[in-house]
Backbone as ProteinMPNN parsed JSONL, in Angstrom:
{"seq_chain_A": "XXXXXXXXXXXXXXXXXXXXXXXXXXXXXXXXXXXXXXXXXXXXXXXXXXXXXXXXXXXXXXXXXXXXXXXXXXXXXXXXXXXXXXXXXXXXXXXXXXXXXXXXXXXXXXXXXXXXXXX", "coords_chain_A": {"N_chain_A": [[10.772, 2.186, -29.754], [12.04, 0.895, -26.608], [12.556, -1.917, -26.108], [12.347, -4.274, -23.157], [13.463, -7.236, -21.587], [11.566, -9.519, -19.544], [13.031, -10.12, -17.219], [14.397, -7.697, -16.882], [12.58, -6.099, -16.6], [11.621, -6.652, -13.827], [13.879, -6.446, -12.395], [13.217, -3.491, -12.624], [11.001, -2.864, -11.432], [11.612, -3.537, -9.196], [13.438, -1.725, -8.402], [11.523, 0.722, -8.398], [10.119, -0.002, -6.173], [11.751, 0.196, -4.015], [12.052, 2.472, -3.927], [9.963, 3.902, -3.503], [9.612, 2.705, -1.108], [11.835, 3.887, 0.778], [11.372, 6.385, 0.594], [9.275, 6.959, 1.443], [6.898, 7.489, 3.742], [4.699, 6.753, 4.622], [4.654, 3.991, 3.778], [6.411, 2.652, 4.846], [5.611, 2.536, 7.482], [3.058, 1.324, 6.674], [4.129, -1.24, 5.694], [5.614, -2.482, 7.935], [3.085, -2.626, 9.855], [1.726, -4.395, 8.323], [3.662, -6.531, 8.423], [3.651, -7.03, 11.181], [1.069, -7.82, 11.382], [0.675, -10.203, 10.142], [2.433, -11.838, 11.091], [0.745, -12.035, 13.414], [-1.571, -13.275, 12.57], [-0.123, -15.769, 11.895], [0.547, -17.073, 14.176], [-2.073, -16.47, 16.039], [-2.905, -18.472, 14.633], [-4.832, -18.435, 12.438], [-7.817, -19.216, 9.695], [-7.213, -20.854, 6.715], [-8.453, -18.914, 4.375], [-8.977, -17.055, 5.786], [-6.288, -16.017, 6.232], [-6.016, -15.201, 3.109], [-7.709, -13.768, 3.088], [-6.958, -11.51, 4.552], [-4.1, -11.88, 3.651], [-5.074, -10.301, 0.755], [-5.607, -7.811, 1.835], [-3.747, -6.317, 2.663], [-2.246, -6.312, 0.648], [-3.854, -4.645, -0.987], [-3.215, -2.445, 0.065], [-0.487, -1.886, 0.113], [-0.636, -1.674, -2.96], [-2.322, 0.095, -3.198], [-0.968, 2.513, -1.826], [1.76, 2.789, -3.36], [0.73, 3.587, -5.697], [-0.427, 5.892, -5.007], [2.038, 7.374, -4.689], [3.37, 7.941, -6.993], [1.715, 8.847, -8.564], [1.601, 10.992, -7.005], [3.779, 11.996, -7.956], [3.871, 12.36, -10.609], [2.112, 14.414, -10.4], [3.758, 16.743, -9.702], [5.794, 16.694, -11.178], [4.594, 17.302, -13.735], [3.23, 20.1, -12.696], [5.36, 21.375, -11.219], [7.071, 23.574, -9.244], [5.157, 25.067, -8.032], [2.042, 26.277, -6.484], [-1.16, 25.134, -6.429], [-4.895, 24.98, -6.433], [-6.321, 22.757, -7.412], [-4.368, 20.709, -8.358], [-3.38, 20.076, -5.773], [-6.28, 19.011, -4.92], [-6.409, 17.083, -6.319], [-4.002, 15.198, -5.394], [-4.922, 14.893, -2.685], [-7.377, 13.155, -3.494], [-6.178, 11.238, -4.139], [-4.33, 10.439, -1.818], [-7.144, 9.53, -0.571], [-7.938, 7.543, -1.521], [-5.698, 5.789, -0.904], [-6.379, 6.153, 2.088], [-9.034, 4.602, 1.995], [-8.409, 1.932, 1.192], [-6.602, 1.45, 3.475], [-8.644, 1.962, 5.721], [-10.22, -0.794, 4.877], [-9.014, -2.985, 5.335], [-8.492, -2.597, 7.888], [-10.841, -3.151, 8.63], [-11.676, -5.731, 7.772], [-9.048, -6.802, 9.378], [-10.052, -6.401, 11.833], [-12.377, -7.888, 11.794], [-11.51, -10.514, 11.222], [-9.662, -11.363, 13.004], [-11.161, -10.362, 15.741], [-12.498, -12.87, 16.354], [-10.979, -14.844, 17.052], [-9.542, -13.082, 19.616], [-11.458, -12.127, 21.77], [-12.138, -14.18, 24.024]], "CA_chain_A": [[10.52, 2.004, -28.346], [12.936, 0.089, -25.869], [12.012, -3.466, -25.469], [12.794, -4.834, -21.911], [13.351, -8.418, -21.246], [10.995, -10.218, -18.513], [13.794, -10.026, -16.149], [14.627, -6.566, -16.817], [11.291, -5.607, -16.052], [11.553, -7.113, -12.458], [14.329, -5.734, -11.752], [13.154, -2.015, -12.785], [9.867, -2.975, -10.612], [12.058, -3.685, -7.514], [13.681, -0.187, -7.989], [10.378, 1.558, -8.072], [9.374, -0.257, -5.049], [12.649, 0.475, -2.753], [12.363, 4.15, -3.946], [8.843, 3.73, -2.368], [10.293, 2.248, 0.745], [12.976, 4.854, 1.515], [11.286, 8.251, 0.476], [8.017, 7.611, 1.787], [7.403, 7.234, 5.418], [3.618, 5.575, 4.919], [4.735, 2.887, 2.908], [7.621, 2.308, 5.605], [4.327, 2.545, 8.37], [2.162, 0.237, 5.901], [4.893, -2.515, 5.774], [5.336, -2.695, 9.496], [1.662, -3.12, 9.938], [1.374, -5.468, 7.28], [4.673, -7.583, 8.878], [3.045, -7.396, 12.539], [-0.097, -8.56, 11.356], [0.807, -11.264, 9.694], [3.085, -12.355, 12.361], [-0.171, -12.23, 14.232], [-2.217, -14.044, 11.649], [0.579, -16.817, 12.058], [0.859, -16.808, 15.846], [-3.414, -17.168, 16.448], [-3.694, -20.019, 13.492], [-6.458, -18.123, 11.269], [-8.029, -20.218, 9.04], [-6.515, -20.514, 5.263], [-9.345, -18.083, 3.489], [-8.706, -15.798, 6.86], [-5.038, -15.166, 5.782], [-6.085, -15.068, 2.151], [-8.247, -12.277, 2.823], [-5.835, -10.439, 5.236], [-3.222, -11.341, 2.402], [-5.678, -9.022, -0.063], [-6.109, -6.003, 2.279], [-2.383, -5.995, 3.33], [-1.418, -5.674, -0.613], [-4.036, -3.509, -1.597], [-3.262, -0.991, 1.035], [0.28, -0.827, -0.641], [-0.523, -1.235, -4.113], [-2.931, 2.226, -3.355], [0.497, 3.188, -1.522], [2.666, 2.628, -4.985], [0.234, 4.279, -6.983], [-0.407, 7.573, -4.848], [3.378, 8.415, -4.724], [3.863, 7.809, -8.793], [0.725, 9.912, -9.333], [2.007, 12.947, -6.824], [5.294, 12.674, -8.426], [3.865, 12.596, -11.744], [1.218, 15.708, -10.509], [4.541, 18.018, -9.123], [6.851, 16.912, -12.608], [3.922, 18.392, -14.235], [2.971, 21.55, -11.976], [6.386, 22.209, -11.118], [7.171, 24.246, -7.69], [3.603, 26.172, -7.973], [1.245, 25.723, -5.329], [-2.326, 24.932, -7.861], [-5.659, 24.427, -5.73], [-6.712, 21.343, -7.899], [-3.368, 19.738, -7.769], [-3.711, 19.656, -4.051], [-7.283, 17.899, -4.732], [-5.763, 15.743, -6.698], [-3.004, 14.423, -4.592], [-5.801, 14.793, -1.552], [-8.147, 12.264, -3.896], [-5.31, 10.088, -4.262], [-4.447, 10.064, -0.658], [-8.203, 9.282, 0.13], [-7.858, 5.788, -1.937], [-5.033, 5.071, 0.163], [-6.838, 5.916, 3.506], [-10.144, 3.494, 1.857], [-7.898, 0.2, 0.97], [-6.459, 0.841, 4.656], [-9.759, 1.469, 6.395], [-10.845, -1.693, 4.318], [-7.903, -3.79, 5.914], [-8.801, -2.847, 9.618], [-12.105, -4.227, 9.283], [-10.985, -6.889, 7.843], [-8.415, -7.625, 10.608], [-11.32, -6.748, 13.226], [-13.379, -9.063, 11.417], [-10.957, -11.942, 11.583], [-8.854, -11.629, 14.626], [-11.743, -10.295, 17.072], [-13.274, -14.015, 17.147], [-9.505, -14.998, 18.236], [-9.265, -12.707, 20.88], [-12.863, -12.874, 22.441], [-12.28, -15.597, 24.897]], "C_chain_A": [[11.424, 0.89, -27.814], [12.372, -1.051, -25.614], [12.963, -4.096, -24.327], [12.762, -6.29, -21.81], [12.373, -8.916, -20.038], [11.896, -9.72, -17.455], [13.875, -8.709, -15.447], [13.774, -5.822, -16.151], [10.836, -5.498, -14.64], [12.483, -6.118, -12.21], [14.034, -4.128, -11.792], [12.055, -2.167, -11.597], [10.043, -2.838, -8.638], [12.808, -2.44, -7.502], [13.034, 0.582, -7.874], [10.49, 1.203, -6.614], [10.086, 0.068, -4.061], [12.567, 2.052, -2.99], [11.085, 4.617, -2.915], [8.891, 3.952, -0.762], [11.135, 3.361, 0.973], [12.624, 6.044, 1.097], [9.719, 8.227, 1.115], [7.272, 7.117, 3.217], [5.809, 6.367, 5.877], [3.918, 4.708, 4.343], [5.501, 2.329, 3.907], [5.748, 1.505, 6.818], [3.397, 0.803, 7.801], [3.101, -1.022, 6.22], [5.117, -3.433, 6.916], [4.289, -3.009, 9.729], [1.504, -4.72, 9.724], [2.559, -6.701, 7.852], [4.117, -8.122, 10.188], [1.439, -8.241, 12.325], [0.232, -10.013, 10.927], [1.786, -12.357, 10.388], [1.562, -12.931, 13.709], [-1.447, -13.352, 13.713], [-1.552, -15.462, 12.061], [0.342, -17.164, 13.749], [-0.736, -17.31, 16.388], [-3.733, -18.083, 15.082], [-4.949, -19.478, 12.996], [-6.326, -19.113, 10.078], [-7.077, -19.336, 7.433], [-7.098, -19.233, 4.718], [-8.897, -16.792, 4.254], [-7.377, -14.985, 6.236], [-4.932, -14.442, 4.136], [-6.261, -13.628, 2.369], [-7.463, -10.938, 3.691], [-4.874, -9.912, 4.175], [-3.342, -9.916, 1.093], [-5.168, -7.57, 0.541], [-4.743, -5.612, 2.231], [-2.079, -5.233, 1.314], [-2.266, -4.43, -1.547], [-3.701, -2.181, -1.054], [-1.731, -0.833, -0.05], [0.444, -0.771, -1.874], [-1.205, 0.363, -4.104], [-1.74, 3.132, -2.756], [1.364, 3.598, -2.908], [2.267, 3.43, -5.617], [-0.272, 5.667, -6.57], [1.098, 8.101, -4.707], [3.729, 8.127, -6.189], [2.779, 8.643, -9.347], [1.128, 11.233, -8.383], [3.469, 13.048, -7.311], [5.254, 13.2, -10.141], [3.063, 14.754, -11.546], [2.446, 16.872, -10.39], [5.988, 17.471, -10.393], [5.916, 17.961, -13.246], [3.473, 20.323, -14.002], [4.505, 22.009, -11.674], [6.294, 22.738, -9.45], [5.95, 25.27, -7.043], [2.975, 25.503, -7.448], [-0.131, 26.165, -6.401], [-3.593, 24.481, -7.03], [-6.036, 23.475, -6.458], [-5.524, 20.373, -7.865], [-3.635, 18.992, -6.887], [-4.88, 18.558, -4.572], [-6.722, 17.004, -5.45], [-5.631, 14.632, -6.149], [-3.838, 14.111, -3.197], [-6.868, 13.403, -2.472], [-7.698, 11.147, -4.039], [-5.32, 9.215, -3.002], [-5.534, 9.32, -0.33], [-8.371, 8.181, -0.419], [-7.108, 5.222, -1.285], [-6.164, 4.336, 1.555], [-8.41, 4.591, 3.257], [-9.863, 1.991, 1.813], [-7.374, -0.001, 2.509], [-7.478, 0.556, 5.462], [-10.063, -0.291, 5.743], [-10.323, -2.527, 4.655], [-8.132, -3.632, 7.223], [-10.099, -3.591, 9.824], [-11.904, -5.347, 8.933], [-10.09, -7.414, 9.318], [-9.102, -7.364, 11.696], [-11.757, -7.83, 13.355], [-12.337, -10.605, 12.268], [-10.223, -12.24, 12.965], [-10.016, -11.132, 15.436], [-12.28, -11.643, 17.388], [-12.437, -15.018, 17.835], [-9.039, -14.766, 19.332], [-10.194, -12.128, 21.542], [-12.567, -14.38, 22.462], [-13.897, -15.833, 25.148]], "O_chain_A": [[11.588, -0.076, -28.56], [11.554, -1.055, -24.694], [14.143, -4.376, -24.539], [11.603, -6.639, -22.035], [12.795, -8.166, -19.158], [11.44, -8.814, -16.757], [13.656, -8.418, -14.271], [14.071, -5.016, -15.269], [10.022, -4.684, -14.202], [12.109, -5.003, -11.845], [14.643, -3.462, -10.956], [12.328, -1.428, -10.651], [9.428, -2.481, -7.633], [12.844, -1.967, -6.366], [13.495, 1.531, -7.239], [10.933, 2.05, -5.839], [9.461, 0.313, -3.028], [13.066, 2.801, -2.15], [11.126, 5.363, -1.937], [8.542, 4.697, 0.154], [10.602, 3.844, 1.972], [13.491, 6.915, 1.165], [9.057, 9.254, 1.263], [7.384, 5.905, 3.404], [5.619, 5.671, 6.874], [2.81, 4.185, 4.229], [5.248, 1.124, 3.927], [5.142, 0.434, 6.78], [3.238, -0.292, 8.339], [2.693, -1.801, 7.082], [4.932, -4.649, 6.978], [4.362, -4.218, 9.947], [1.297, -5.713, 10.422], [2.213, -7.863, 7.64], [4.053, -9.331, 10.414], [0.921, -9.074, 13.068], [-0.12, -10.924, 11.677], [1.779, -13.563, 10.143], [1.517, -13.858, 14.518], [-2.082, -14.085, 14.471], [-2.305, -16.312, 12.536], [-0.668, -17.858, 13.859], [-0.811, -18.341, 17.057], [-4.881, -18.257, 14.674], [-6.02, -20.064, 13.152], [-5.323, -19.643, 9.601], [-6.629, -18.225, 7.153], [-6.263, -18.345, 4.551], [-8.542, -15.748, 3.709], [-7.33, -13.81, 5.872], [-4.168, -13.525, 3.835], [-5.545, -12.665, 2.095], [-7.471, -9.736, 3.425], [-4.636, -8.773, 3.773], [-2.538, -9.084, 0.671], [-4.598, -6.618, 0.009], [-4.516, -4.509, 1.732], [-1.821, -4.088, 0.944], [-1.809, -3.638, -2.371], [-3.869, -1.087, -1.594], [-1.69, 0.076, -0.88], [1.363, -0.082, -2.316], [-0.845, 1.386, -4.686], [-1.565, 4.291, -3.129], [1.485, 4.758, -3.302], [3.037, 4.167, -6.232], [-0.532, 6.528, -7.411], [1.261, 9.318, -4.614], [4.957, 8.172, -6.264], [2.874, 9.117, -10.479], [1.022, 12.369, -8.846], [4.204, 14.011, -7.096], [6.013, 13.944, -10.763], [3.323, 15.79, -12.157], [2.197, 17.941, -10.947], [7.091, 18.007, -10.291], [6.2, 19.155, -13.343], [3.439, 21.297, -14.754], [4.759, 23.176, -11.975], [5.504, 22.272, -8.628], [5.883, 25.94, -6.013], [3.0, 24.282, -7.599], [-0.176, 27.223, -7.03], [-3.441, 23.282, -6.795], [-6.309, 22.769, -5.487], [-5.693, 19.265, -7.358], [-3.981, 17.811, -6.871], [-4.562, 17.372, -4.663], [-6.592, 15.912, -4.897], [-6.304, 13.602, -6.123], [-3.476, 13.118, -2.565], [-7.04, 12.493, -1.661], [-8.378, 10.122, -4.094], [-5.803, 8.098, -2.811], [-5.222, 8.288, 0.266], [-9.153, 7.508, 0.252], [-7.45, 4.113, -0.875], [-6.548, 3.222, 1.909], [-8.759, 3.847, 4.174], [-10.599, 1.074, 2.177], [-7.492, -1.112, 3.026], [-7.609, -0.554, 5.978], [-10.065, -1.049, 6.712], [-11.038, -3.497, 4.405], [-7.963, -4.664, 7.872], [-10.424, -4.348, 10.74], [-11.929, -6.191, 9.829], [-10.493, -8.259, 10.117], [-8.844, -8.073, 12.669], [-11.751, -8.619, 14.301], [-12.442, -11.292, 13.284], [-10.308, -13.203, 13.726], [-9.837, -11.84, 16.428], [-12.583, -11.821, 18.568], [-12.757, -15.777, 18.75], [-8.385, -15.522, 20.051], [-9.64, -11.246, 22.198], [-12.63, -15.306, 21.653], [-14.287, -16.818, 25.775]]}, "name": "protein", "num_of_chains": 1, "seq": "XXXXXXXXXXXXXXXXXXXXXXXXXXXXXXXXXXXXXXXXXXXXXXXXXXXXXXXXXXXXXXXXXXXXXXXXXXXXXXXXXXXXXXXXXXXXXXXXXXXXXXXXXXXXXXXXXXXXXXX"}
């Protein structure tokens, strides 16, 4: 088995992650979000813990990003060009962890920014 150096490892990590960025158009979406918010986070002075917990939602939304396009690429190496009704659920069960870490990030940024912007 190939042993990778520390370094090596990074850098393979940051080629996953730009393959991410440029083939997949919610991760592009997610990032933007995640840049405007935190621009906004900065901008109304939320407390330390506030940004902490923003910090969370923001990265779990795209670690569940990362890990539903490496599991539908792994599901369509495996299946191949055949359309498979469990596949689909699959890649639909995947998706639906996405859409839970983002829901889980809007209430969050409800939570914290609505007592900011309620004057």
């Amino acid at each position: 088995m190939y042993k990778r150096t520390f370094y090596q490892s990074v850098v393979e990590a940051i080629k996953g992650l730009k393959f991410v960025v440029q083939t997949e158009r919610n991760m592009r979406v997610h990032l933007l979000l995640a840049l405007l918010t935190i621009l906004a986070a900065l901008i109304l002075q939320i407390s330390r813990i506030e940004f902490i917990l923003i910090l969370f939602s923001i990265a779990l939304v795209l670690v569940a990003e990362t890990v539903n396009t490496a599991f539908e690429l792994l599901l369509d190496y495996v299946n191949g060009a055949k359309y498979h009704d469990t596949i689909k659920m699959l890649k639909d069960i995947a998706a639906g962890g996405v859409l839970v870490a983002a829901i889980n990030a809007i209430v969050i940024g409800i939570i914290v920014f609505s007592s900011k912007l309620i004057f």
